[in-house]
N, CA, C and O of each residue as an XYZ file, in Angstrom:
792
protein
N      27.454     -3.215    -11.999
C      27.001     -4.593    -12.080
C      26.029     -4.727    -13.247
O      25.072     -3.954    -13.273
N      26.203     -5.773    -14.370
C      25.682     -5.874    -15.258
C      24.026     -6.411    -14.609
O      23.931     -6.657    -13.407
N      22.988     -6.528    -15.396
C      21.946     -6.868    -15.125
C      21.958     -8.559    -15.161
O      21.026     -9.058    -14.530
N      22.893     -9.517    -15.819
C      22.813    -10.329    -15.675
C      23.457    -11.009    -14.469
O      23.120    -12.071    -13.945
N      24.720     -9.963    -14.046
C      25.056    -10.668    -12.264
C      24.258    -10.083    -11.541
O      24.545    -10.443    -10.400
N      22.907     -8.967    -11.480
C      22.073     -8.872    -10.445
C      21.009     -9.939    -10.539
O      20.481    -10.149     -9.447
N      20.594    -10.593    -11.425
C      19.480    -11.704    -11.993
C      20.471    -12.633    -11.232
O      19.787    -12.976    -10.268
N      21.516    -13.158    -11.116
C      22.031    -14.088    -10.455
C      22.375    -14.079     -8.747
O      22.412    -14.880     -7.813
N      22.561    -12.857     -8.967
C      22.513    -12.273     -7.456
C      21.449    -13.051     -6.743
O      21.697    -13.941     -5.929
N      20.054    -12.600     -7.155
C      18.993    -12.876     -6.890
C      18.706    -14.143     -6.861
O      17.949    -14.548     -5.978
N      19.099    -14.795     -7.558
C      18.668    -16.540     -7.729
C      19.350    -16.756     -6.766
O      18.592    -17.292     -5.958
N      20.587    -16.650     -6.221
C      21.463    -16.803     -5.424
C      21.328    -16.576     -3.761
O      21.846    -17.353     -2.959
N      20.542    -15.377     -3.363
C      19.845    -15.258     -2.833
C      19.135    -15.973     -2.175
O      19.375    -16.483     -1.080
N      17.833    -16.074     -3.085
C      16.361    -17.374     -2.719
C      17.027    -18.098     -2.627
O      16.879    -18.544     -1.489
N      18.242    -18.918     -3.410
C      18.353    -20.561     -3.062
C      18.856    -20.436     -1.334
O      18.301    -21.023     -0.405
N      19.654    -19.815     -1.263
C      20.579    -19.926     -0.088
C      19.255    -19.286      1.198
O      19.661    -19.452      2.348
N      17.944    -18.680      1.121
C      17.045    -18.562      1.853
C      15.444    -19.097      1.804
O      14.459    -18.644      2.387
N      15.571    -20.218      0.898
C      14.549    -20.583      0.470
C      13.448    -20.117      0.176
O      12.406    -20.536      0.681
N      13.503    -19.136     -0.723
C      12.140    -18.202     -1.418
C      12.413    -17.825     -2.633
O      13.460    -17.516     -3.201
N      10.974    -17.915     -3.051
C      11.011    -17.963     -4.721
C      11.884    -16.649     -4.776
O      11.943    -15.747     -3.940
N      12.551    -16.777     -5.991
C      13.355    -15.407     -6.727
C      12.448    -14.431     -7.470
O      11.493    -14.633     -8.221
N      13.041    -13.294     -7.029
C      11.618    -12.133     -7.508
C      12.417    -11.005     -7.792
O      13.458    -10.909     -7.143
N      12.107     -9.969     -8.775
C      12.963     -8.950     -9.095
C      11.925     -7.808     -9.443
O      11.277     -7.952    -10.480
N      11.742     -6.838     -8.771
C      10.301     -5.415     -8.392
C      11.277     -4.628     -9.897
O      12.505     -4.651     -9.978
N      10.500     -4.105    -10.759
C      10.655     -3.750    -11.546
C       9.512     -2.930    -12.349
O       8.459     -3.426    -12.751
N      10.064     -1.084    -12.566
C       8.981     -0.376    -13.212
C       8.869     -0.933    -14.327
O       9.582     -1.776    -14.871
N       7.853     -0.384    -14.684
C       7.137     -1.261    -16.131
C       7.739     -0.549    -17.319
O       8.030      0.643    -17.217
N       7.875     -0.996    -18.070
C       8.479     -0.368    -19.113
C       9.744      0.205    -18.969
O       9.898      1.174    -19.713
N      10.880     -0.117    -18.130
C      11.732      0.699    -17.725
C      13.413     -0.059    -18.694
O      13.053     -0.902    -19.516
N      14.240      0.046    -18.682
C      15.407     -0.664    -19.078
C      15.762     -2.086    -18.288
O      16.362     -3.023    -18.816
N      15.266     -2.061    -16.901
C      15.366     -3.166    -16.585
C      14.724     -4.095    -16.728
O      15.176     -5.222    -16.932
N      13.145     -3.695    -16.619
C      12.424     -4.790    -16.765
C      12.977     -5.362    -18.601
O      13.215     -6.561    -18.745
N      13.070     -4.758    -19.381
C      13.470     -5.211    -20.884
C      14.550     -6.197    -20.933
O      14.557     -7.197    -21.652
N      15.510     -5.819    -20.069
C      16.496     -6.345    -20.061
C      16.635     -7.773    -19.246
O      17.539     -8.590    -19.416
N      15.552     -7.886    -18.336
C      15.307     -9.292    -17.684
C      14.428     -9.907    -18.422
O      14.665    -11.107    -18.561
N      13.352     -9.448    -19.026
C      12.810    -10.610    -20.062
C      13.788    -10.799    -21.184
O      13.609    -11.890    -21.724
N      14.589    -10.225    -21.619
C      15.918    -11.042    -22.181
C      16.386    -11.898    -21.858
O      16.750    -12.785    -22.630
N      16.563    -11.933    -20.395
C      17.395    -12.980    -20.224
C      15.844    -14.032    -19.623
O      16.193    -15.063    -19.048
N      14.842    -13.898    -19.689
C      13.746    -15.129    -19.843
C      13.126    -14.839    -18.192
O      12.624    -15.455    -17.252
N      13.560    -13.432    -18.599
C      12.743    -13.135    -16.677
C      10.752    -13.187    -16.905
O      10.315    -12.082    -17.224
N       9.975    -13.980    -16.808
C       8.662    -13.274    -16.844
C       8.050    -12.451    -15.744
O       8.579    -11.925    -14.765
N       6.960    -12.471    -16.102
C       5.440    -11.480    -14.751
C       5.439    -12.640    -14.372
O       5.694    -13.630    -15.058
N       5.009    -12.582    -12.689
C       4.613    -13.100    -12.056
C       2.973    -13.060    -11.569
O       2.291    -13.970    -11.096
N       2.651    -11.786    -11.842
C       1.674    -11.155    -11.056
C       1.175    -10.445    -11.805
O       1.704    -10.468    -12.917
N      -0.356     -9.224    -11.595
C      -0.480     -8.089    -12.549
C       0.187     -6.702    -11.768
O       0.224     -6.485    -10.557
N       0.544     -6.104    -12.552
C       1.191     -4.583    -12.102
C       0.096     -3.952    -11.576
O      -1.107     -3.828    -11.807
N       1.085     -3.525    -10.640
C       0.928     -2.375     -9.369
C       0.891     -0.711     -9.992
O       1.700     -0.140    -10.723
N       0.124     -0.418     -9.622
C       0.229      1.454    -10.054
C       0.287      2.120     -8.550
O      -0.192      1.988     -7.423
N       1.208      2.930     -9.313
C       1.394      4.004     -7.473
C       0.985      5.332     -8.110
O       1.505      5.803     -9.122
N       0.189      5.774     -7.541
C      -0.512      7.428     -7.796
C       0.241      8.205     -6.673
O       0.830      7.592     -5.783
N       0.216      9.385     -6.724
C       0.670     10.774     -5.995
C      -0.117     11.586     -5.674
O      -1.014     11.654     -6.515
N      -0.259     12.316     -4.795
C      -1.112     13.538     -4.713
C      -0.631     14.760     -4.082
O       0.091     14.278     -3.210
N      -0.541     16.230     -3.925
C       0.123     17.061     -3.191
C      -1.079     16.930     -1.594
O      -2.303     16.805     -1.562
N      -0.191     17.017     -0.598
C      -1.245     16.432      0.592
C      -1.864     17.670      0.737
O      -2.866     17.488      1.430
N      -1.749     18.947      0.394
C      -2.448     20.466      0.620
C      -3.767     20.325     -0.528
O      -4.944     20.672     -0.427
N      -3.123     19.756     -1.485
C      -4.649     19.647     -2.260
C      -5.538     18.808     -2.139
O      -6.668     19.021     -2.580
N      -5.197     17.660     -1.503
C      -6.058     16.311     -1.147
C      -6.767     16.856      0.094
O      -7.993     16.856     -0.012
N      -6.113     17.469      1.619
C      -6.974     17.951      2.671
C      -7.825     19.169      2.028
O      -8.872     19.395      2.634
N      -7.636     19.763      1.220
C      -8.385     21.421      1.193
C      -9.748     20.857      1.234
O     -10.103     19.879      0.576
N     -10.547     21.580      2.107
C     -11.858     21.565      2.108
C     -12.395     20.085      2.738
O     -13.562     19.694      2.762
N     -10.692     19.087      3.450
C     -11.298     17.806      4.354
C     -11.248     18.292      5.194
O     -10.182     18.897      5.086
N     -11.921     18.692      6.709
C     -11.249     18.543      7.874
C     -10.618     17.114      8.344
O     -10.836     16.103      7.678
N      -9.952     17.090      9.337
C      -9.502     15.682     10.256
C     -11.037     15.531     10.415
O     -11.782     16.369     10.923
N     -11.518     13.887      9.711
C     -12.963     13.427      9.997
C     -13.253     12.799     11.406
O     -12.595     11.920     11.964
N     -14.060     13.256     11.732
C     -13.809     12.350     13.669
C     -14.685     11.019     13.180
O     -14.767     10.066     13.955
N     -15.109     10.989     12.333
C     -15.482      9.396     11.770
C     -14.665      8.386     11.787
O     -15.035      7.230     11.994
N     -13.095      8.848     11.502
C     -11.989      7.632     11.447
C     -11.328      7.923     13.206
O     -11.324      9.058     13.683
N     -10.878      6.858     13.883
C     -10.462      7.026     14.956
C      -9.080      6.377     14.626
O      -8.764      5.485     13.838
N      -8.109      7.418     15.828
C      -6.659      7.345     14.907
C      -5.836      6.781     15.992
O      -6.249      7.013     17.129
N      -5.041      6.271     15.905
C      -3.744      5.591     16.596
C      -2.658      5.242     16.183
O      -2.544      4.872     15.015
N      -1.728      5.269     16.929
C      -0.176      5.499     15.994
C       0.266      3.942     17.078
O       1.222      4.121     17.832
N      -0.202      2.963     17.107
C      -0.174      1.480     18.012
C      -1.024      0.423     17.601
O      -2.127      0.125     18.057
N      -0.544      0.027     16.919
C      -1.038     -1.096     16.052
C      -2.044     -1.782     17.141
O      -1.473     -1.718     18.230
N      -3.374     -2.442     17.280
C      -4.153     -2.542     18.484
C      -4.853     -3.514     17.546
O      -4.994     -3.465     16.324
N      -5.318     -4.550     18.586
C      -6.125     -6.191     18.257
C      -7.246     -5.959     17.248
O      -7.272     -6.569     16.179
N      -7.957     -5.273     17.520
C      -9.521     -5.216     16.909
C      -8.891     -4.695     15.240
O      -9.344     -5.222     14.224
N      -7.930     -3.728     15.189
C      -7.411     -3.097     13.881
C      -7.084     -4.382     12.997
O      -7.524     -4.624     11.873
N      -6.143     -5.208     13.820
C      -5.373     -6.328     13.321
C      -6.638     -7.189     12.675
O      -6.701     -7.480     11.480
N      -7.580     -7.526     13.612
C      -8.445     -8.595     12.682
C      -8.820     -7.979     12.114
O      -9.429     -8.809     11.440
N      -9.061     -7.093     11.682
C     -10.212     -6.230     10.527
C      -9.211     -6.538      9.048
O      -9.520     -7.064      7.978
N      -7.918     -5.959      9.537
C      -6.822     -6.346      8.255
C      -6.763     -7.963      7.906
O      -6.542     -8.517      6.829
N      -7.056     -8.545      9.280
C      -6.834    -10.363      8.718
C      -8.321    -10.358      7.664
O      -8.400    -10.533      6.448
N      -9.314    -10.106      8.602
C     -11.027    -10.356      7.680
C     -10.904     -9.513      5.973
O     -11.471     -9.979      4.985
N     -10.089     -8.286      5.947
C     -10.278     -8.255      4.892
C      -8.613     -8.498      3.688
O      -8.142     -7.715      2.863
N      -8.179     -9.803      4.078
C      -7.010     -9.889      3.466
C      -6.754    -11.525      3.848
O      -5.649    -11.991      4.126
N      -8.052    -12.306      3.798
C      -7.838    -13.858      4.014
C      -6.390    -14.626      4.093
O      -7.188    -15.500      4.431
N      -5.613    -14.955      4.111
C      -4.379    -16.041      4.275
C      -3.914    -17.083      5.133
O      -4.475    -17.523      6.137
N      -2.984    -17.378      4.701
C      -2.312    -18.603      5.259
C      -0.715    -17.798      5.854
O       0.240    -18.420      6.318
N      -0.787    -16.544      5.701
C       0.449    -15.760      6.426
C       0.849    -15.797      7.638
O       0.110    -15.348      8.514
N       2.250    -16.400      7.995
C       1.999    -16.118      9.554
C       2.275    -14.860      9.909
O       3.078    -14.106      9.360
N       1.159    -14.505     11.438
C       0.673    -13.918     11.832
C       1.753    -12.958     12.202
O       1.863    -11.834     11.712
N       2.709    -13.587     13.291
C       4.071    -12.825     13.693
C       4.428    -11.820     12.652
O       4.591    -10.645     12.979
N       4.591    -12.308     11.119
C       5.229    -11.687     10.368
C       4.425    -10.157      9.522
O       4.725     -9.048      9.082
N       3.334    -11.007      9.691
C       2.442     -9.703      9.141
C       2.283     -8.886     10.340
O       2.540     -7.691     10.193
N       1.941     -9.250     11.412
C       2.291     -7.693     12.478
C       3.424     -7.322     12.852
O       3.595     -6.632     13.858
N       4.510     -7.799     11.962
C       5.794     -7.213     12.191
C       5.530     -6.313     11.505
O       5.237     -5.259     12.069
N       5.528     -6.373      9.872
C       5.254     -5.620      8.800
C       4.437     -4.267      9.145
O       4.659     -3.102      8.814
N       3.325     -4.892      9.997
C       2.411     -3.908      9.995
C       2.587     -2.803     11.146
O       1.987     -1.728     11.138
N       3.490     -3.213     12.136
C       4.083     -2.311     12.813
C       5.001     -1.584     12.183
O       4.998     -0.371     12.392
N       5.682     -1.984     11.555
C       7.131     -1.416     10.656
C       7.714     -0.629     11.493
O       7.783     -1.057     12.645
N       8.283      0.678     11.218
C       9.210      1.646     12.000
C       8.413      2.884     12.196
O       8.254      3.621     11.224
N       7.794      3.253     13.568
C       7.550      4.540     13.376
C       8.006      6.212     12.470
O       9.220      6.350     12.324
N       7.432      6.965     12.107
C       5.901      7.026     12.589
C       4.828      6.548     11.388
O       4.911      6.852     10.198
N       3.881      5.786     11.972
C       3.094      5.078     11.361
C       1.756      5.538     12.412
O       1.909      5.912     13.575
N       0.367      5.407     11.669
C      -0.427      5.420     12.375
C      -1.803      4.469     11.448
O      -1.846      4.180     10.252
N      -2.727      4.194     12.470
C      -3.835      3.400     11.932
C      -5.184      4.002     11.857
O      -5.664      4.295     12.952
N      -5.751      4.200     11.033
C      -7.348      4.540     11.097
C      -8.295      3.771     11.060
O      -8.119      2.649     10.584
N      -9.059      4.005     11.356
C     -10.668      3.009     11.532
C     -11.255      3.335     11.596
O     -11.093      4.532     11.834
N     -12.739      2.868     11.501
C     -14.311      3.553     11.660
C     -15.215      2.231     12.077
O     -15.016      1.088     11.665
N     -16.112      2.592     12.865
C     -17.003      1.110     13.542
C     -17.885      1.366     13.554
O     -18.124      2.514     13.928
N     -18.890      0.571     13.195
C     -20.631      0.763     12.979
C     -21.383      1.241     14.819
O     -21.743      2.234     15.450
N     -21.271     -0.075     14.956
C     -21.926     -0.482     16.593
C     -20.703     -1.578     17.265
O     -20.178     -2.441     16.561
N     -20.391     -1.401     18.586
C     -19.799     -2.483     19.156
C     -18.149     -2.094     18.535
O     -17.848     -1.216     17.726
N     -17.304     -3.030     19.197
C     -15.790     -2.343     18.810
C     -15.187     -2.843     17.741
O     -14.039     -2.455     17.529
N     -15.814     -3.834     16.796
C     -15.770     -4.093     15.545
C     -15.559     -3.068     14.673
O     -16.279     -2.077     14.545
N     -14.457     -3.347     14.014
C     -14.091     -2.221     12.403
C     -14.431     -2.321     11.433
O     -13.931     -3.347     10.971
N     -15.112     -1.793     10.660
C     -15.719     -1.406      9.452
C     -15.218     -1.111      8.128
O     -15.727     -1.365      7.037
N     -13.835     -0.373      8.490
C     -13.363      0.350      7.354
C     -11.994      0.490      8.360
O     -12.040      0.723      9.568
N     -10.589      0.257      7.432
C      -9.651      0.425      7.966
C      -8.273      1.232      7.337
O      -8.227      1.269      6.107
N      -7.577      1.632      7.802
C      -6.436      2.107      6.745
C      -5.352      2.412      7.307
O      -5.495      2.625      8.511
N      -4.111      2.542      6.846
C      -2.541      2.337      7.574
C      -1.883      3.251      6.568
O      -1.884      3.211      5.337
N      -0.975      4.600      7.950
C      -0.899      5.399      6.969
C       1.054      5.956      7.452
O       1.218      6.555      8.515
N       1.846      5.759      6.865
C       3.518      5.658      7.469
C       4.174      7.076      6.539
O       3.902      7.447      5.397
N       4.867      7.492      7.282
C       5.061      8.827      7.060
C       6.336      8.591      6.750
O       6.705      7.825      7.640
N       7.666      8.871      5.687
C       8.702      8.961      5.800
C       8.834     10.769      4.826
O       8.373     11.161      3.754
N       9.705     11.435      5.913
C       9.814     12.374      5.594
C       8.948     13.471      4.991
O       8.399     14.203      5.815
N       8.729     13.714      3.717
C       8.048     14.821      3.435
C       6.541     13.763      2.688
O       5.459     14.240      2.346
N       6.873     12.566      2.626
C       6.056     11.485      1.967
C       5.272     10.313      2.951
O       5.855      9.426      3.573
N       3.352     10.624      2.909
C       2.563      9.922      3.145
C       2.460      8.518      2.730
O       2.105      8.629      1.556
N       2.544      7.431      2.949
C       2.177      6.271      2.457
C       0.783      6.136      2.703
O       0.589      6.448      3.878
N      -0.202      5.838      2.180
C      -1.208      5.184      2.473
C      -1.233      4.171      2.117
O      -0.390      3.869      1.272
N      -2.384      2.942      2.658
C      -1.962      1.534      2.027
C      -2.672      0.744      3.305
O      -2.550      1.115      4.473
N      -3.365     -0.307      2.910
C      -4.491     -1.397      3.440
C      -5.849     -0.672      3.787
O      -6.199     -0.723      4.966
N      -6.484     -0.141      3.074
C      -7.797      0.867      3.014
C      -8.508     -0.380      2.453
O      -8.425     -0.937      1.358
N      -9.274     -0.649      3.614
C     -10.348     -1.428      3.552
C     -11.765     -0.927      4.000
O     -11.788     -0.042      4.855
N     -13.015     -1.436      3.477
C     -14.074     -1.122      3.696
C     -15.042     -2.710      3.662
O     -15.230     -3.582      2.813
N     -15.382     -2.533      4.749
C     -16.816     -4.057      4.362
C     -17.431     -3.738      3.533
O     -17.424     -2.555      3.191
N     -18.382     -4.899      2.741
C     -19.090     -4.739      1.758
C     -20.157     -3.348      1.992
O     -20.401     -2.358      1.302
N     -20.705     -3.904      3.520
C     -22.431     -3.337      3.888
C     -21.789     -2.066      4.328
O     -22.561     -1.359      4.976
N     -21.002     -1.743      4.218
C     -20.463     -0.058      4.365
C     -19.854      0.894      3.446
O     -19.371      2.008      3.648
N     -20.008      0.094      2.238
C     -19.254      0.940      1.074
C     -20.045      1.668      0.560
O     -21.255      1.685      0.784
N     -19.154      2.681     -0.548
C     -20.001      3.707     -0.687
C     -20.541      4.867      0.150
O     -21.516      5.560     -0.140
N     -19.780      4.973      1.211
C     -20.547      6.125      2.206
C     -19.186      7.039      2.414
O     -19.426      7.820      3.336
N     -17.931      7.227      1.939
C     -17.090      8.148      2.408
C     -16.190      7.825      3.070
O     -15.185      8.533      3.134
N     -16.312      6.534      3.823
C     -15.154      5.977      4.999
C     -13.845      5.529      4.219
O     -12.894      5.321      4.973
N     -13.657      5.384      3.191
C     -12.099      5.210      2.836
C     -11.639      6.806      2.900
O     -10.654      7.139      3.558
N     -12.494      7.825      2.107
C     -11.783      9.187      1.880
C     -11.799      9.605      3.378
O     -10.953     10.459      3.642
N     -12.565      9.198      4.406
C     -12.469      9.938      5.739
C     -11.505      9.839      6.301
O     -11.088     10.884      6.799
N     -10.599      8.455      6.525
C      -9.766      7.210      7.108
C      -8.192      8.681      6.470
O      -7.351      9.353      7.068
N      -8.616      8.487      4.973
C      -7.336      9.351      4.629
C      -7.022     10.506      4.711
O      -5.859     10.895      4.820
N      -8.222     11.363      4.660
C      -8.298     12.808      5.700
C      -7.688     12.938      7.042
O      -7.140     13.928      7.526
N      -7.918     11.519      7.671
C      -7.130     12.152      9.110
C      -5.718     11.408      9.234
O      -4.748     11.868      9.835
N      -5.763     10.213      8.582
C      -4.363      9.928      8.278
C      -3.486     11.423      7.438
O      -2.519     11.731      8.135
N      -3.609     12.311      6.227
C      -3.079     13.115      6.052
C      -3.118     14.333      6.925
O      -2.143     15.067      7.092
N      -4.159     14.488      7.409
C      -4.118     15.148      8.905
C      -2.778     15.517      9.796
O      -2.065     16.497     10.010
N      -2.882     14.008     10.221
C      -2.019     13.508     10.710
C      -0.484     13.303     10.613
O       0.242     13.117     11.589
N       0.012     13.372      9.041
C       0.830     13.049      8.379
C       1.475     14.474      7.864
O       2.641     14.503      7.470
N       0.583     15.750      7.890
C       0.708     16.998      7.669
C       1.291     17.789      8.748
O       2.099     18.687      8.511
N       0.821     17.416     10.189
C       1.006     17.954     10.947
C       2.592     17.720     11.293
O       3.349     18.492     11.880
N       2.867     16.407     10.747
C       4.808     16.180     11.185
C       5.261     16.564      9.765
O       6.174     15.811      9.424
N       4.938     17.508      8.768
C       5.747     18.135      7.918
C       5.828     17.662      6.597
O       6.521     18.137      5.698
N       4.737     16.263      6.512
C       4.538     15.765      5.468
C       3.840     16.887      4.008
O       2.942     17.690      4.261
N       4.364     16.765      2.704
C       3.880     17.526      1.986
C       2.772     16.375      1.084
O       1.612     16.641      0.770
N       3.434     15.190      0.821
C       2.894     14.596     -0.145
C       2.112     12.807      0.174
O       2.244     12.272      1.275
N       1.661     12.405     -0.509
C       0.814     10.864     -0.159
C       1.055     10.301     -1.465
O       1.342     10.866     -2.520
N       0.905      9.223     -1.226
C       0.973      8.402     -2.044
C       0.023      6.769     -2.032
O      -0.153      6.279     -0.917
N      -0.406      6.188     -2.960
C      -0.488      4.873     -2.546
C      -0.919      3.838     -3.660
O      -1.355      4.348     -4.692
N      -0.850      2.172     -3.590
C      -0.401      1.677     -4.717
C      -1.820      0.843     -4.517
O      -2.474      0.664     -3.490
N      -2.112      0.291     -6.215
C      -3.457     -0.178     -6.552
C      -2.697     -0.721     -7.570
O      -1.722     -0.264     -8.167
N      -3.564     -2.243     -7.725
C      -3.256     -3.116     -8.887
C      -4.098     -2.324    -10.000
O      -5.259     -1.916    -10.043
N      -2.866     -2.279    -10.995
C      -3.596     -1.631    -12.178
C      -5.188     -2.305    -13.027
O      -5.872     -1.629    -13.796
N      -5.522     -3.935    -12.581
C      -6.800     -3.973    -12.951
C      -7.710     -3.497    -12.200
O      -8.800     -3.368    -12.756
N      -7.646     -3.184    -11.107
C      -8.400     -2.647    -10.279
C      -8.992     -0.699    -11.169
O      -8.770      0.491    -10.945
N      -9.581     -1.318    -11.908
C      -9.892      0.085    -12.785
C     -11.006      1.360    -12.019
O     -11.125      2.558    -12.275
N     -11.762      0.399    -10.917
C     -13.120      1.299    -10.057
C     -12.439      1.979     -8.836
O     -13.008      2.839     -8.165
N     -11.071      1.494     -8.579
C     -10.149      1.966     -7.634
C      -9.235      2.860     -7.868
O      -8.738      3.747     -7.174
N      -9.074      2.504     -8.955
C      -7.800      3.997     -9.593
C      -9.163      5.150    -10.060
O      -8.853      6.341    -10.097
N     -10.098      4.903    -10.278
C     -10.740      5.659    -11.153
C     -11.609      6.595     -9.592
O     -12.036      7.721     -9.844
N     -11.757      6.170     -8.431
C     -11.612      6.665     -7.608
C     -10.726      7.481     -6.670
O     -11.121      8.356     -5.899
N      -9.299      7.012     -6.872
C      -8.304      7.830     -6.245
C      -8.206      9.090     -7.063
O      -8.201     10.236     -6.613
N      -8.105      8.614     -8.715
C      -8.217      9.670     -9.358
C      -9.720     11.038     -8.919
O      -9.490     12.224     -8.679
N     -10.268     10.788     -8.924
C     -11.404     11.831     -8.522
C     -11.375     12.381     -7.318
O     -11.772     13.515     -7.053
N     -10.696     11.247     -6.222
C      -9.576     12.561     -5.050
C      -8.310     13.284     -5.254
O      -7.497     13.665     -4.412
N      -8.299     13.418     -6.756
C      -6.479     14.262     -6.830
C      -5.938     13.363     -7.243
O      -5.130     13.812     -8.056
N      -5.831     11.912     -7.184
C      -4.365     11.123     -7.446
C      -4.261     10.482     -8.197
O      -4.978      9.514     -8.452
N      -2.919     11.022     -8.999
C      -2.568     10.622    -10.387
C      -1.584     10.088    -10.453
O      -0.702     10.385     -9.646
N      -1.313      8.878    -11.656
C      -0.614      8.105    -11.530
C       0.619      8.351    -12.158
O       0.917      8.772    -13.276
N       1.252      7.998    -11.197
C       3.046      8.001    -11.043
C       3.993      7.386    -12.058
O       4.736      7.869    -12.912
N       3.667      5.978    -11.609
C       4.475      4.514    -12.655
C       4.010      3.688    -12.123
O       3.497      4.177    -11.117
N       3.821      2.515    -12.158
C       3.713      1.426    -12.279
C       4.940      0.269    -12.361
O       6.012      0.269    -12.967
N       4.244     -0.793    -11.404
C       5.495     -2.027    -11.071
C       5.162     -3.142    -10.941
O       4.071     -3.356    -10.413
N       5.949     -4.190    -11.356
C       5.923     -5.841    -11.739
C       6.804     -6.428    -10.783
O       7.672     -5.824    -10.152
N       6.524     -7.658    -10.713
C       7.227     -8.728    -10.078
C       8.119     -9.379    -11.446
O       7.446     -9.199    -12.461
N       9.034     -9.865    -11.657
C       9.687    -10.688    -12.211
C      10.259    -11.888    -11.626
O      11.020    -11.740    -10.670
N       9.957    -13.278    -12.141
C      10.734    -14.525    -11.654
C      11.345    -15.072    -12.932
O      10.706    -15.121    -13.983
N      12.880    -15.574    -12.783
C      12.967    -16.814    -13.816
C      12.616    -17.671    -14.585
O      12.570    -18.836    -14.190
N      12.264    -17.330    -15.920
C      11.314    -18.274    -16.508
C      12.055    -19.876    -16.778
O      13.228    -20.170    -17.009
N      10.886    -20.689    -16.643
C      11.509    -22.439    -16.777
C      12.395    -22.450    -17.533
O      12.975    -23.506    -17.788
């Protein structure tokens, strides 16, 4: 299939389900070139996905008993992800998402009271960790609770045979990559949204 019947594919698509047309595309790759040819632009800023080997990211973490772990998506987790991810999303759909397909599990950490502090969601497919929604409140940053959250998520993720992690950061986010980097994780590639330009 040429790239111009998958660009139509796609338009074809959204119309017949009513959602904007969008085409995920590495950066710099043959495709993305080939859809701004045909007048595809960015939608958005690019995504960077880093890697890490999960034996070198745990060495010298234990499982932190700071993050408390559950593989059951649970109420108090859920608002912590709504408080730190404001929208107009419905709700159904984002705890569909956020349940997804086992095995998946959730981390957290709480000051006082059963309120969450710091949160993170961590889905295992095969030999590969996902990490991804690592949140921290303002009045708690800086103290270790994102790297703890992912210690026992890879923990966790090690123990069913996982070798590797992964997880994605908007490439302006420069104090965030420049942090994953100083736990091991280096970046992979990078990815765009594309829509139809007017």
């Amino acid at each position: 299939m040429s790239i111009k019947q998958a660009a139509e594919q796609i338009i074809g698509f959204a119309v017949v389900h009513d959602i904007a047309p969008l085409a995920q595309v590495i950066e710099g790759s043959p495709e993305e070139r080939a859809l701004q040819r045909l007048g595809w632009v960015g939608t958005d800023q690019p995504t960077a996905v880093l890697t890490n080997r999960l034996a070198d990211f745990l060495e010298g973490r234990p499982g932190e008993p700071v993050a408390k772990m559950t593989e059951a998506l649970q109420p108090n987790w859920e608002e912590a992800y709504r408080r730190s991810r404001p929208n107009s999303a419905d709700r159904d759909i984002v705890r569909m998402i956020l349940n997804g397909n086992p095995p998946r599990a959730f981390a957290a950490v709480t000051a006082q009271g059963p309120e969450f502090v710091a949160i993170a969601r961590g889905h295992r497919n095969d030999d590969w960790l996902g990490v991804a929604s690592i949140w921290t409140r303002s009045d708690h940053r800086r103290r270790g609770l994102a790297t703890a959250m992912m210690a026992a998520l890879g923990h966790w993720a090690a123990r069913q045979g996982a070798r590797y992690a992964y997880l994605q950061v908007a490439t302006v986010n420069e104090p965030g990559i420049a942090a994953y980097r100083r736990l091991g994780f280096v970046p992979h590639h990078s990815y765009r949204y594309l829509a139809p330009g007017r």
